[in-house]
C-alpha positions in Angstrom: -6.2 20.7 8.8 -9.0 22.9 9.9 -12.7 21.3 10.6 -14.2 22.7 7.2 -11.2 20.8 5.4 -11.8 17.4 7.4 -15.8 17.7 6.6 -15.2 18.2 2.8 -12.8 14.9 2.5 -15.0 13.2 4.3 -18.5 14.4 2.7 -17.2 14.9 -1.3 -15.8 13.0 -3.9 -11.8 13.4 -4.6 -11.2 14.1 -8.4 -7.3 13.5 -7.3 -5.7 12.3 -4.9 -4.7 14.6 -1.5 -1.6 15.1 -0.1 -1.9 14.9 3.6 1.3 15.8 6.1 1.8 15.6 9.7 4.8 17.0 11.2 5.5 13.8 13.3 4.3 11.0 11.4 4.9 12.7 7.6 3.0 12.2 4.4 0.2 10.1 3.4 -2.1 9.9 0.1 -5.7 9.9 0.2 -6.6 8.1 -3.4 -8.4 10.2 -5.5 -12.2 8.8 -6.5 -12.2 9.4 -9.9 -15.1 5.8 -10.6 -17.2 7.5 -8.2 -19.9 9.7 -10.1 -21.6 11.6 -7.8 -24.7 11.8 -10.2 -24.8 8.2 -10.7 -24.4 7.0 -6.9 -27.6 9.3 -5.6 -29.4 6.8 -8.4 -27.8 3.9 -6.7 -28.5 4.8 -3.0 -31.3 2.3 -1.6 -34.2 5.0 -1.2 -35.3 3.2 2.4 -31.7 3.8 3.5 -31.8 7.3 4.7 -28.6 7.7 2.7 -27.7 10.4 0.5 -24.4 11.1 -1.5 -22.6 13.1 1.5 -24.0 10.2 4.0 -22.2 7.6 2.2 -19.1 9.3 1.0 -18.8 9.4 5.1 -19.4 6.4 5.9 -16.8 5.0 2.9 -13.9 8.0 3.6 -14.1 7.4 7.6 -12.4 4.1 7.3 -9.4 2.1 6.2 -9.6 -0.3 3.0 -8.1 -3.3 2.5 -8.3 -5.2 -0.8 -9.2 -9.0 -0.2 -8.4 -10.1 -3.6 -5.2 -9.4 -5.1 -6.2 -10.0 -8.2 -8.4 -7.0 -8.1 -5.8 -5.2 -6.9 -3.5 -6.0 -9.8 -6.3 -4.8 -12.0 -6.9 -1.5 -10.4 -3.1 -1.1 -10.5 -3.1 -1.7 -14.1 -6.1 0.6 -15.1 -4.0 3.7 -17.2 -4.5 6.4 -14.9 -3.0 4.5 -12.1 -0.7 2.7 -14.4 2.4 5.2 -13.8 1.7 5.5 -10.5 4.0 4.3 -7.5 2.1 1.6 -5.5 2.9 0.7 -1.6 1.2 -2.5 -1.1 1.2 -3.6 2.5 -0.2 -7.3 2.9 -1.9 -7.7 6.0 -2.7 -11.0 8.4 -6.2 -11.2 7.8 -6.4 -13.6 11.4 -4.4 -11.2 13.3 -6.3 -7.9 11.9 -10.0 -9.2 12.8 -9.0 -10.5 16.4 -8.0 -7.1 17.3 -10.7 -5.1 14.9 -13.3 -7.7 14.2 -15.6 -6.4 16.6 -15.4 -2.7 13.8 -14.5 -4.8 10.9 -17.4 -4.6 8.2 -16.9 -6.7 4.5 -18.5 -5.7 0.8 -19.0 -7.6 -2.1 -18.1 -4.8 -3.9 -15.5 -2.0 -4.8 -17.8 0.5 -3.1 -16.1 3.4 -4.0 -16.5 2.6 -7.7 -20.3 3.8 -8.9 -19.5 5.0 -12.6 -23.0 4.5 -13.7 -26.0 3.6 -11.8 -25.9 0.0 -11.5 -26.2 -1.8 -8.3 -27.7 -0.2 -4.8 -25.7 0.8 -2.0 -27.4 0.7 1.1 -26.9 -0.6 4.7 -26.5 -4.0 3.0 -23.8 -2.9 1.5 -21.2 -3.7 4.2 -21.9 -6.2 6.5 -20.0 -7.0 10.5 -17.5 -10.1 9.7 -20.0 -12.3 11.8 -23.1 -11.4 9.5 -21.0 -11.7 5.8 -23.5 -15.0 4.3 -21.0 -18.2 3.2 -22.1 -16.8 -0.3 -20.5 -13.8 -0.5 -16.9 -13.4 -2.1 -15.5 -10.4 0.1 -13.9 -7.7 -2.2 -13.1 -5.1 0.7 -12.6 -5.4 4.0 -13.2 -1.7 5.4 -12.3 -0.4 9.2 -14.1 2.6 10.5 -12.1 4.6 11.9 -9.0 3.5 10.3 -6.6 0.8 12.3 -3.8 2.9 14.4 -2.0 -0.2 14.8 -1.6 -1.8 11.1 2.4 -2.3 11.7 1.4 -4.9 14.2 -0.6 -6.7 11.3 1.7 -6.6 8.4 3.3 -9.7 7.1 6.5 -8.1 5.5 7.3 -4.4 5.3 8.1 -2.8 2.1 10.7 -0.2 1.1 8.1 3.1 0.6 9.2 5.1 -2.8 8.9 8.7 -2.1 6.2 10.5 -4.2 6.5 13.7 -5.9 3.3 16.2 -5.7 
C-alpha cells in the first residue's frame, strides 16, 4: 500500500468495505462506513475542538474497535445491509486487554462512526482514557489507537474464520 493509499483510509469515509492483503499475514476487511455522512459529522464536530471531518475520520480509522455490548452488536449484525454478510466475532478479556493497553485504551458512549444526521457533538469528549470514563457512562466502544498487535493473547475462544469472497 503506497503512502497516498494509507492517508486516504485513514482521512475519508469508506462507502464499502476494503479488502486489505499482506503476503505473510493474508487478508483482512476494513468495514465500510456507510452511517457516517460526511456532511452531517462537520455539523456535529465541537467547533472549540480544532476538529474537522479528515481530523476525526483519523483519529476513529487509526485504531482498533471493540464492541462492549453485545447486544449492539447483534443489532448492527442484523441491520439489512450487513444482514448477509459473514461475521467473525472475536470476544475478548476485557481485564486482560486493558492491563496490557490500558495505558492507550480510550472508551465512548457512542457508536462514533455512526453520524447519519447531525445529532450529537463529537469532540475530544468524545473518547475518554479508561481512568477518566465517569461511573455514569455505559461504554459502547472500547477503541485502541494504533490497533493491538497482540489480540490472540486476549481472546477467550477462537473461532473458525469463513473465507470471504470480493
Amino acid at each position: 500500500m503506497t503512502g497516498d493509499e494509507r492517508e486516504r483510509l485513514l482521512t475519508t469515509r469508506r462507502p464499502r468495505a476494503v479488502r486489505l492483503h499482506h503476503p505473510e499475514h493474508g487478508t483482512a476487511w476494513l468495514r465500510d462506513q456507510r452511517p457516517l455522512n460526511p456532511a452531517a459529522l462537520g455539523r456535529m464536530l465541537d467547533p472549540g475542538s480544532g476538529f474537522g471531518v479528515a481530523d476525526y475520520l483519523r483519529r476513529i480509522n487509526g485504531c482498533a474497535f471493540l464492541w462492549a455490548d453485545p447486544a449492539r452488536l447483534r443489532r448492527l449484525h442484523a441491520l439489512p445491509r450487513y444482514a448477509d454478510t459473514e461475521h467473525v466475532v472475536l470476544t475478548v478479556d476485557t481485564a486482560s486487554l486493558l492491563a496490557a493497553h490500558g495505558d492507550r485504551a480510550l472508551v465512548t458512549r457512542i457508536n462514533s462512526g455512526a453520524a447519519l444526521f447531525a445529532r450529537g457533538r463529537r469532540g475530544p469528549d468524545t473518547f475518554l482514557p479508561v481512568d477518566r470514563v465517569p461511573s455514569s457512562w455505559r461504554p459502547v466502544e472500547v477503541a485502541v489507537p494504533g490497533g493491538v498487535r497482540d489480540l490472540l493473547a486476549h481472546l477467550v475462544d477462537t473461532p473458525a474464520v469463513p473465507e470471504r469472497s470480493g
